[in-house]
C-alpha positions in Angstrom: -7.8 78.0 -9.3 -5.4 78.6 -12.4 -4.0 81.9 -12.2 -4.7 82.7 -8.9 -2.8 84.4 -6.3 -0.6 81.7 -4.0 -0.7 82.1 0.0 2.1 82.9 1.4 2.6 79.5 3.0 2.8 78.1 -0.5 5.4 80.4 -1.5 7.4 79.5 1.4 6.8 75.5 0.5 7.9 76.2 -3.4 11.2 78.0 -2.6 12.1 76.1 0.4 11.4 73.0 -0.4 15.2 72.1 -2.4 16.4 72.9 1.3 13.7 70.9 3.4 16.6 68.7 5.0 17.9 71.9 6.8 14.7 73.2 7.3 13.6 70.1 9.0 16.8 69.6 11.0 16.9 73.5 12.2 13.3 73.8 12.8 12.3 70.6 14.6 15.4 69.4 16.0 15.3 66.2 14.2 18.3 63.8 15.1 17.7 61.2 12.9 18.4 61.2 9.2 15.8 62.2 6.7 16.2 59.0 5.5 14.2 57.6 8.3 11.1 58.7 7.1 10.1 59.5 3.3 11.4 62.9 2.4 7.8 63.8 1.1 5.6 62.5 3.7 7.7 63.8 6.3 8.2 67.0 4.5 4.8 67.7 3.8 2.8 67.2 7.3 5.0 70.1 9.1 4.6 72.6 6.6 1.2 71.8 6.1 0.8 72.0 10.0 2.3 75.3 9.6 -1.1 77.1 8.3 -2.7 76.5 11.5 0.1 76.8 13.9 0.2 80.9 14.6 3.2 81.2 16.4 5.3 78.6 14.2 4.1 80.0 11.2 5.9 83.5 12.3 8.9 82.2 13.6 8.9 79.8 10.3 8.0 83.6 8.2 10.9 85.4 9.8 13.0 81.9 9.4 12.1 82.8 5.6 13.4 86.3 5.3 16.7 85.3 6.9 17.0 82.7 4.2 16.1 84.3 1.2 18.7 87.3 2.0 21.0 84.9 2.5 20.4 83.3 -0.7 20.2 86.6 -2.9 23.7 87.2 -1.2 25.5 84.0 -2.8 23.7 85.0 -5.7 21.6 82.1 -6.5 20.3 82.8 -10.2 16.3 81.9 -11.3 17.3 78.5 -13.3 15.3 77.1 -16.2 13.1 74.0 -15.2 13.9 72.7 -19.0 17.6 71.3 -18.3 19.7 70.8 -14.7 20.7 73.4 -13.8 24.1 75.6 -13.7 25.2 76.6 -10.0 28.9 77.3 -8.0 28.4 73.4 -7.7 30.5 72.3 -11.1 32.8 74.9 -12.2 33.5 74.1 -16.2 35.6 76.4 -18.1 34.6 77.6 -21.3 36.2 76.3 -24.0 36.7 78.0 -27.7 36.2 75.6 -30.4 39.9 75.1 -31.1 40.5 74.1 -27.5 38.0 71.1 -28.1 39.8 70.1 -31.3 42.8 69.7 -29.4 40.9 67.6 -27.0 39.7 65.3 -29.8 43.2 65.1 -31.2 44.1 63.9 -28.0 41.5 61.4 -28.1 42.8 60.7 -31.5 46.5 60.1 -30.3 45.1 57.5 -27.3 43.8 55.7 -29.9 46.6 55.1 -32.0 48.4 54.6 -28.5 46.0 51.5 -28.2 45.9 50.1 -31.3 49.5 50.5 -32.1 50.1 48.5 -29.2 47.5 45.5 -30.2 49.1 45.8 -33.7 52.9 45.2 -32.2 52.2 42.5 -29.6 48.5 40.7 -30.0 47.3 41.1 -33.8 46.2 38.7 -34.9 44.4 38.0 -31.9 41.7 39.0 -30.5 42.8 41.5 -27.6 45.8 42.9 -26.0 47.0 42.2 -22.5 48.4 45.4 -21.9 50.4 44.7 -18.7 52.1 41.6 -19.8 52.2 42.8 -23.4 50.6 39.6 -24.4 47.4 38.5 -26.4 44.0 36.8 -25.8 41.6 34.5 -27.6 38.4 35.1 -26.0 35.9 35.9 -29.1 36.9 33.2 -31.9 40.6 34.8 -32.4 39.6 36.5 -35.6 41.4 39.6 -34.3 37.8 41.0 -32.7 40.3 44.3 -31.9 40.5 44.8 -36.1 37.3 44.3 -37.0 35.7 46.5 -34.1 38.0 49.5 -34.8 37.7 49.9 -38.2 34.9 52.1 -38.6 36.8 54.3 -35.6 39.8 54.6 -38.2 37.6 55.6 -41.0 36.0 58.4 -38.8 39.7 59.7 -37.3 40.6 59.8 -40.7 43.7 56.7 -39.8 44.9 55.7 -43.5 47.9 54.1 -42.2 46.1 52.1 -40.0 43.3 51.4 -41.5 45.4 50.0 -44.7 47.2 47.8 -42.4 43.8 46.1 -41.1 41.8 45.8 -44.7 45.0 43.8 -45.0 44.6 41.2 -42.4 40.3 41.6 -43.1 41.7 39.9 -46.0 43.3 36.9 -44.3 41.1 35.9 -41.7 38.9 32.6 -41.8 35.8 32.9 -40.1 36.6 28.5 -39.0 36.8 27.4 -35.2 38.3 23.5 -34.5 35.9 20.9 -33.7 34.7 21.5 -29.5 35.1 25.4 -29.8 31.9 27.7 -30.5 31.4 31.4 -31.4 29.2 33.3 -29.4 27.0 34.5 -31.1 25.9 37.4 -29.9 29.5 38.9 -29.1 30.6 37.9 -33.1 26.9 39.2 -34.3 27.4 43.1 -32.6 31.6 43.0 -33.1 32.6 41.5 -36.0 29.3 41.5 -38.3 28.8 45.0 -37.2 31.8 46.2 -37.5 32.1 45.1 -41.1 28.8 46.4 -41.8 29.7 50.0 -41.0 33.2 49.7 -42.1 31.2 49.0 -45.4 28.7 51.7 -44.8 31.7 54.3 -44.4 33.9 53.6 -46.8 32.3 52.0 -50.2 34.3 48.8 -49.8 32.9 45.7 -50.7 35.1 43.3 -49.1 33.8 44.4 -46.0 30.2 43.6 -47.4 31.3 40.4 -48.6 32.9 39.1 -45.3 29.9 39.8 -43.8 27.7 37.9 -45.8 30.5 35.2 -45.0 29.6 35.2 -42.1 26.0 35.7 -41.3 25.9 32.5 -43.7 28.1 30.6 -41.5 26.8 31.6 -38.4 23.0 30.3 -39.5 23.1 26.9 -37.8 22.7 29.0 -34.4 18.8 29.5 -35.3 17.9 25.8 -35.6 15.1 25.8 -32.6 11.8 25.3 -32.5 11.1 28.8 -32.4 13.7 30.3 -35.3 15.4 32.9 -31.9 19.0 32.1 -32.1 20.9 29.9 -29.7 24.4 31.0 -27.5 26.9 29.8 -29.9 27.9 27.9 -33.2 30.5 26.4 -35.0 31.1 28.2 -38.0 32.9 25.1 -39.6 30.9 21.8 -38.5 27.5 23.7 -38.5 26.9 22.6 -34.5 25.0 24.2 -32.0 25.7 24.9 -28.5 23.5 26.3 -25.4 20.3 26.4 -23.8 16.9 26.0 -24.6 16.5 29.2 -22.3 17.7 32.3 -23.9 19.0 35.9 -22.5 17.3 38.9 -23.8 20.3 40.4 -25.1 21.9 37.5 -26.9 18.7 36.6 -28.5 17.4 40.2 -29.6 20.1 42.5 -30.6 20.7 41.7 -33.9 17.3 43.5 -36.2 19.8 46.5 -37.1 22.6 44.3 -38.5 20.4 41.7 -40.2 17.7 44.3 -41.7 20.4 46.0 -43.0 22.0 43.8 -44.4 18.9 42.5 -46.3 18.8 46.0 -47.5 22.7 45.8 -48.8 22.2 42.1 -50.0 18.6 41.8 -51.1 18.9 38.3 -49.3 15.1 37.6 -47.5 16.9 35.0 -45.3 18.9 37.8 -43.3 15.4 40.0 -43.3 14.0 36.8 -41.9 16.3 36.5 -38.6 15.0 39.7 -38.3 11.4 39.8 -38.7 11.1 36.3 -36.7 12.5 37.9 -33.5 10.1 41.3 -33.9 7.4 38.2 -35.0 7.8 36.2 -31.6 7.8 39.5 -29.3 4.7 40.8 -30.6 3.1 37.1 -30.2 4.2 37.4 -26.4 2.6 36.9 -23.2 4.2 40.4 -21.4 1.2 40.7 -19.1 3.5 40.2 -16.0 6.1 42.5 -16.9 3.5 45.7 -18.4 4.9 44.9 -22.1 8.1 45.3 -21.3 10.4 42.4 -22.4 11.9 40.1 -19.2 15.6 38.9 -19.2 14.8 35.4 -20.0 13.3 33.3 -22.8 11.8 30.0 -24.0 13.6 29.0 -27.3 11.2 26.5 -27.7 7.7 28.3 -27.1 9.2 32.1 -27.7 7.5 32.8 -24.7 8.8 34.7 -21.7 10.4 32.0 -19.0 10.6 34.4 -15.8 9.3 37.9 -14.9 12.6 39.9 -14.2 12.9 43.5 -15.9 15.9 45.3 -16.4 17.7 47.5 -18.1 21.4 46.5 -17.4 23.2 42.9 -18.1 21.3 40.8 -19.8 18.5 43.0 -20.9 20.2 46.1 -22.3 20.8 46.7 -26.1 17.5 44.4 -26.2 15.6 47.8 -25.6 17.8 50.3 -27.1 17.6 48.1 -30.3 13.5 48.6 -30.3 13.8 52.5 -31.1 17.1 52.2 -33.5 15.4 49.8 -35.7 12.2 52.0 -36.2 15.0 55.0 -37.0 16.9 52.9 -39.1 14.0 52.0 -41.1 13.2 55.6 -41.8 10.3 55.4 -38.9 8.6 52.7 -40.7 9.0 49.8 -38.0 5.6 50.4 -36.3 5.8 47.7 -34.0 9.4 48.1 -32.8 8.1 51.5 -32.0 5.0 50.2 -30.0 7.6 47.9 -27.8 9.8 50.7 -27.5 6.9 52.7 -25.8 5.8 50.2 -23.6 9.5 49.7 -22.4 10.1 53.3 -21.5 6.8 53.8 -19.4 7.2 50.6 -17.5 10.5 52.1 -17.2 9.6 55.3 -15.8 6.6 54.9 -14.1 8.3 51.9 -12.2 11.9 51.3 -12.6 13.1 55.4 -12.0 13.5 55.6 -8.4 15.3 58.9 -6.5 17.7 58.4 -3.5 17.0 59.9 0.1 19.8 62.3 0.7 21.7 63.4 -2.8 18.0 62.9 -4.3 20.0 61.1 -7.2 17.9 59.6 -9.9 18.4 55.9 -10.7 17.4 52.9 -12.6 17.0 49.2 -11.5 15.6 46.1 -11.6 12.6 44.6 -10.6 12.2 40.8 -9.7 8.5 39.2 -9.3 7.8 36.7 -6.5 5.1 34.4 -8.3 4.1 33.1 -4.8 2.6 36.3 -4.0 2.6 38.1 -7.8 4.2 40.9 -7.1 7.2 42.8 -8.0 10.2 44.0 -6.0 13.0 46.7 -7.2 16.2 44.9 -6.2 18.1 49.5 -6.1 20.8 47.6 -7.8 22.5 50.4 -10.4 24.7 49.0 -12.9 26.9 50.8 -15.3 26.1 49.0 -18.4 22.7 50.7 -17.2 24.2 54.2 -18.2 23.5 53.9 -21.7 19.6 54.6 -21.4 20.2 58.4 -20.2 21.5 58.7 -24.3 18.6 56.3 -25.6 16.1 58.0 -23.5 17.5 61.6 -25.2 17.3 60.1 -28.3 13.8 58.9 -28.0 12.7 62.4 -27.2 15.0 64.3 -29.7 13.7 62.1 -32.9 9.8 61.1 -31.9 6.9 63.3 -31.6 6.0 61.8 -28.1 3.1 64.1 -27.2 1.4 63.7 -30.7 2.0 59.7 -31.2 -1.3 59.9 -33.4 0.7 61.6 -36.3 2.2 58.4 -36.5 -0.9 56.7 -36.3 -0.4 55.2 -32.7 -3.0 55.5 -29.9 -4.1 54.2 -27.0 -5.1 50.9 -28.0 -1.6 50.6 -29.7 -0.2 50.7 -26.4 -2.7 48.1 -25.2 -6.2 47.7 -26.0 -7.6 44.8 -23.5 -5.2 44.0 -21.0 -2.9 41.8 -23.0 0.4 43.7 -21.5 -1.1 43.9 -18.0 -0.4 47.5 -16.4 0.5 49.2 -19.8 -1.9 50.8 -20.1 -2.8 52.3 -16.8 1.4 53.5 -16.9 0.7 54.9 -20.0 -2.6 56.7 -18.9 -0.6 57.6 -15.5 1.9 59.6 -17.6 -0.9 62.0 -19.3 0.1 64.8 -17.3 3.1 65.6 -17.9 5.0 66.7 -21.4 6.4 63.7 -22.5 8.9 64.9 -24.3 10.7 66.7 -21.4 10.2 63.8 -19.2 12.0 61.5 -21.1 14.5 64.4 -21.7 14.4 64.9 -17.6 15.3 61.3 -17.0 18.2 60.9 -19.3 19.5 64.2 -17.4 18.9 63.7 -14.3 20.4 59.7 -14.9 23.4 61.3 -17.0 24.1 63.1 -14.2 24.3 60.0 -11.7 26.5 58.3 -13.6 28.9 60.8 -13.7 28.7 61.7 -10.5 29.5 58.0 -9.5 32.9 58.7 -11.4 33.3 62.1 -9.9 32.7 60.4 -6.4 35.9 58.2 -6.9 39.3 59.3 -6.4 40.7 58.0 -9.7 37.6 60.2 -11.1 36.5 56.6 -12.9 33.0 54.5 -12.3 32.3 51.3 -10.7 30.8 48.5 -12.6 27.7 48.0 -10.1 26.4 49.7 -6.9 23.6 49.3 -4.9 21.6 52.4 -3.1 20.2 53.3 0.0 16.4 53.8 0.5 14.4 55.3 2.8 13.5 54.2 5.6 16.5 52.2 5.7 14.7 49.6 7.2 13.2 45.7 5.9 9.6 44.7 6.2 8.6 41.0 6.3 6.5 40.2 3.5 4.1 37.6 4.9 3.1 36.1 1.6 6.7 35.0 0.8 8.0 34.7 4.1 10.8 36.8 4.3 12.4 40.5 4.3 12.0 42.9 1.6 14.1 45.8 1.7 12.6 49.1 1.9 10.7 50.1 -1.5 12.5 53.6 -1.6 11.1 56.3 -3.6 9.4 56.2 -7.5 10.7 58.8 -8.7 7.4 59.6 -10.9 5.7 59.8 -7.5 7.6 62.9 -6.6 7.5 64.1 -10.1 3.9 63.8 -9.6 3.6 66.4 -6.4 6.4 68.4 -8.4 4.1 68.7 -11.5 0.8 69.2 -9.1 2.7 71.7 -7.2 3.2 73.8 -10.7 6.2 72.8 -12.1 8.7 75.3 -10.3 11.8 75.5 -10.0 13.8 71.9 -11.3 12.4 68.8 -11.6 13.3 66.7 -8.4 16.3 64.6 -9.5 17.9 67.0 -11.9 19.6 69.4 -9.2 23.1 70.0 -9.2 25.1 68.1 -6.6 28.8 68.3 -6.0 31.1 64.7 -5.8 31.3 63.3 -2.6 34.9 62.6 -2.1 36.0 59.9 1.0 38.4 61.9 2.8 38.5 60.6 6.3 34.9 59.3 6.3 34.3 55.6 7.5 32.6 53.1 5.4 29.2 53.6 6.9 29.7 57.5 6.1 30.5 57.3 2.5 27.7 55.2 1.9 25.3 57.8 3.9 26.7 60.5 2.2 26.4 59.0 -0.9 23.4 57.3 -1.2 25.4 53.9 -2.6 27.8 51.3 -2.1 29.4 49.5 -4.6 29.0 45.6 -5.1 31.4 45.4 -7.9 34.5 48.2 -7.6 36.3 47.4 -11.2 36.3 49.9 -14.1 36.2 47.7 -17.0 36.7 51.0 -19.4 33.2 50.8 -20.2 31.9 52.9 -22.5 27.9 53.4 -21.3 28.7 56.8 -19.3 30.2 58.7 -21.9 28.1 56.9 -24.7 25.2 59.1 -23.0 27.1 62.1 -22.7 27.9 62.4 -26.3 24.3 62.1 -27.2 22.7 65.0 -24.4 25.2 67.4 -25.6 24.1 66.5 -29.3 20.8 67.1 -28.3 20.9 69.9 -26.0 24.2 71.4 -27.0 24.7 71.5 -23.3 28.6 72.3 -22.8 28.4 70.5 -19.6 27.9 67.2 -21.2 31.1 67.7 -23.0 33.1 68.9 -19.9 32.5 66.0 -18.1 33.2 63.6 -20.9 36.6 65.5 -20.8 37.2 65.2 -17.1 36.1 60.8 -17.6 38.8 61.0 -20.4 41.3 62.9 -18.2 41.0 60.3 -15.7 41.8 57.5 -18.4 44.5 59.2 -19.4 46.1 59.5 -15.9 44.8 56.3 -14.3 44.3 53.4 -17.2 46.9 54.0 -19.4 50.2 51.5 -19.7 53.3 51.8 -21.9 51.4 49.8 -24.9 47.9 50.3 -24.3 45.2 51.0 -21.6 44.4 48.4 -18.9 41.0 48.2 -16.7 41.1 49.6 -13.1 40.4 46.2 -10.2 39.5 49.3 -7.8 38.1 52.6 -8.0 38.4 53.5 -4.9 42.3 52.8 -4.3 44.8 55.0 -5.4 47.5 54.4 -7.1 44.9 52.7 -9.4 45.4 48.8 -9.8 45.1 47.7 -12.8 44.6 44.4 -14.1 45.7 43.0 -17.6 42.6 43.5 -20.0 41.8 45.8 -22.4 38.5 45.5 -24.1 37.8 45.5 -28.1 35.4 47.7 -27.2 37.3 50.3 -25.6 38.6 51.3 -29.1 35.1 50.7 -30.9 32.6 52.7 -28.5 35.1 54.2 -25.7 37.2 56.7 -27.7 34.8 56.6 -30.4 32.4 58.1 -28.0 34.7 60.4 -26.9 35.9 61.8 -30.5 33.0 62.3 -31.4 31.9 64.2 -28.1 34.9 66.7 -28.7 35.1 67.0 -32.4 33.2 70.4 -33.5 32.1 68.8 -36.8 29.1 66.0 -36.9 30.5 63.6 -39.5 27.5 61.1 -38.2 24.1 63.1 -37.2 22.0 61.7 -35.0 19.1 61.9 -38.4 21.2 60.3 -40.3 22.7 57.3 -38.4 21.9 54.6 -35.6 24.9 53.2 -33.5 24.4 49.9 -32.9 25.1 48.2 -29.2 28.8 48.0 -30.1 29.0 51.6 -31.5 29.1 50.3 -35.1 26.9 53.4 -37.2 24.4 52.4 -39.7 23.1 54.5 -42.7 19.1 55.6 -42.3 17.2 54.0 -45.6 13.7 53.3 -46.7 12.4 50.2 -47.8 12.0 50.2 -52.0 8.6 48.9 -53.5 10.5 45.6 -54.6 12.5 45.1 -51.3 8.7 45.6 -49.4 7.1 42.7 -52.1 10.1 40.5 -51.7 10.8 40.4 -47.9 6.6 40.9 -47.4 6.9 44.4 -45.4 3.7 45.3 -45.0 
């Protein structure tokens, strides 16, 4: 009954329940790893055995007394069930506000580091080769390094620099020989966005005008059946190139560049690249996938061609673009908000899983077997994956998610009769809880795993893809398709779930503190016990996901932690990735002296240090109301619609 008086037993399952490993271990004598067992299930029948076990239940009572003296002697505050919680775990000094100016002047100085180097030995190519001090070609040679860090000038305030690179703005040709293509995509989010906010920033109009170059130039690539664009195009002879099956991301990340760009123009053929991909996804069959949008795509038809959800490669800024364009539009894009919804439950109530031992919370995949119709999560963890901590924090900090009918969205928005197959049960399943904090819980408690998978690495830097342990780290054979499955592992909304039902005390499973596991003189099979994860892929390709999410919690929650561990990533760059002209990507993570290998990103000096600036800098010179970064960090203005921009581009 609400309000009633708790037996004692439940006390003792409330308060010991962060510890039930050792309680387990001590009380029962348990060899094998929790792991071997589901935490819950396991956890749950001995202490509910203890009400009717006399004898236990007072060795278990004066177990409890021990404990709890022991805990008031290391001082273990009450903590706040709202954010993760502050313990001896992470020690972060506190910092006055001049100390973090510093630290964004540094950030400052490592850019000018980087881009002086591109300036003296790759410009005007594309990127620098920082170990050999030589150039590359890879995205059209248009100089992709100028055009992605000019809005990064504008906000560091570089006049020297900037001057230098309206200069060569100037002089480029937007022209490829016959044979080569531009990929789309890549030149969409780099250089069309980049001259967009460059534009957006500073008031210039040769940036508005080269862009209008070239989203007129790049037009051939939407010749299909369906108007959704294809891989690549020749600027010059107008030809095509790719296949009639399209990714996610390539085909549906451009509605922030192209909408506003109609708005800047008044051109309805950019609002119509646009409003053709919004068109075809609310036209889609998404029954399989719960309305959430699958990897893969018929050109031809516009209709899905597999069943495969995911946040990371392939799938990414697809999502985060759903929210962004309904902010960008001054929260008029109804049905870019619907999607948006739909993604983040099927997200949630089926992609969040939590790992056996650390209990950290992750995100993968999920791949359907259409023998047998149902869906398998694949626990791979990817660190382009990292950005949806900060698009989950800005979903909750900028929607009224428990009151979705003051923006005239119900139920039947989210699916009336069955048309996006499990949406609507997800949605219902969610009803519960305060949606708000749990998208605010996820982006915490996922923040925190991907930092921890840099502060788990000796060179303090992240590896590009891991996969994690479930539990019980065993296969199953699936009859219907003939072969092993790995072990399901743990929803994480399951445990949330007991957690909420339990009456919300204490943190939310997944958000607790947890200190790095370092290797030391641990074997292979160790580390990856002890750490829930292996990696699959090792490099650090000075990606800028992690830190991308950091600089949005501590926006939101003004959280000093996000910022300290955006300094101790940065730290790490400094001392690990930097060379004599630039900063070169790590080959290992896990080897020290780092090895580095001869690449350094466009993007590391468009999202990277951006990121980073901005996380460190005490002013806000782009609010979070005010602006949408695209995928490539590229900030946008907020507007509304005028009366004749609705009539002319037919805006309902």
């Amino acid at each position: 009954m609400p309000g009633a008086a708790l037996e004692s037993w439940q006390y003792l399952h409330l308060i010991l329940r962060p510890h039930r490993s050792l309680l387990l271990q001590t009380l029962f004598k348990r060899s094998m790893p929790l792991s071997a067992e589901p935490i819950d299930e396991m956890y749950s029948r001995y202490l509910g055995a203890i009400r009717h076990r006399p004898l236990i239940r007072n060795f278990v009572y004066g177990f409890f007394v021990l404990f709890c003296i022991y805990l008031l002697n290391r001082k273990i505050p009450m903590r706040d069930s709202s954010s993760i919680p502050s313990t001896e775990l992470e020690k972060f000094v506190i910092r006055p506000p001049q100390a973090w100016e510093e630290t964004a002047a540094q950030v400052r100085r490592a850019f000018m580091h980087a881009y002086h180097g591109y300036e003296r030995y790759a410009a005007p190519h594309d990127q620098l080769l920082p170990l050999s001090n030589n150039h590359s070609d890879i995205f059209n040679g248009w100089a992709v390094t100028i055009f992605d860090s000019l809005d990064t000038m504008l906000i560091m305030d570089l006049k020297n620099e900037y001057a230098r690179a309206v200069d060569m703005i100037k002089k480029i040709e937007f022209s490829l020989p016959d044979g080569e293509f531009a990929p789309y995509f890549e030149t969409i989010i780099r250089y069309l966005g980049g001259l967009l906010s460059a534009y957006a920033l500073s008031n210039n109009q040769l940036f508005l005008d080269r862009a209008d170059e070239l989203a007129v130039k790049l037009d051939p690539v939407f010749n299909t059946m369906s108007g959704l664009a294809l891989y690549s195009v020749n600027p010059t002879n107008r030809k095509t190139s790719g296949s009639e099956i399209g990714i996610l991301a390539e085909i549906a990340s451009l509605q922030l560049e192209y909408s506003y760009l109609a708005k800047l123009t008044g051109k309805k053929e950019h609002f119509q690249r646009a409003g053709t991909l919004l068109h075809a996804f609310e036209n889609a069959n998404l029954e399989k996938t719960g309305g959430m949008l699958p990897t893969r795509w018929n050109l031809t038809s516009a209709q899905p061609y597999d069943a495969h959800v995911s946040v990371g490669a392939q799938a990414d800024s697809a999502h985060e673009y759903l929210l962004k364009q309904y902010l960008m539009t001054a929260k008029t894009d109804k049905a870019s908000l619907k999607m948006y919804l739909r993604a983040t439950t099927h997200i949630i109530t089926n992609l969040l899983y939590i790992s056996p031992t650390r209990h950290l919370l992750y995100v993968t995949d999920e791949i359907m077997n259409f023998k047998s119709g149902k869906s398998y999560p694949t626990h791979n963890f990817e660190h382009l994956s990292c950005f949806l901590p900060g698009l989950l924090a800005l979903g909750a900090h900028t929607l009224p998610l428990d009151d979705l009918q003051s923006l005239g969205i119900n139920l039947d928005d989210i699916d009336s009769d069955g048309t996006f197959g499990t949406a609507r049960i997800d949605h219902e399943t969610l009803a519960g809880f305060n949606l708000k904090k749990l998208h605010l819980w996820a982006a915490e408690g996922l923040a925190q795993t991907c930092y921890l998978t840099y502060a788990d690495q000796p060179t303090g830097l992240g590896p590009d893809e891991m996969i994690f342990n479930t539990a019980p780290p065993k296969k199953s054979w699936d009859s219907t398709a003939s072969q092993w499955r790995a072990a399901q592992g743990i929803l994480w909304l399951k445990v949330m779930k007991k957690w909420n039902k339990s009456g919300s005390r204490g943190v939310p499973p997944g958000l607790e503190d947890k200190k790095p596991v370092a290797p030391n003189r641990m074997n292979y099979r160790e580390l990856r016990s002890n750490r829930d994860y292996e990696m699959n892929k090792v490099a650090y390709l000075l990606r800028p996901e992690t830190i991308e999410s950091l600089y949005i919690l501590w926006r939101v929650t003004g959280d000093l932690r996000w910022r300290e561990r955006g300094w101790r990533i940065f730290a790490a760059i400094e001392t690990h990735a930097k060379t004599s002209s630039g900063y070169a990507s790590l080959s290992a993570v896990d080897t020290l002296p780092a090895k580095l290998f001869d690449d350094m990103p466009s993007y590391f000096l468009a999202e990277t240090l951006k990121y980073l600036y901005l996380l460190f800098i005490n002013d806000n010179p782009i609010p979070l109301e005010e602006w949408v970064f695209n995928t490539e960090a590229h900030p946008f203005p907020v507007f509304e619609w005028t009366e004749q921009e609705r009539q002319l581009f037919g805006i309902l």
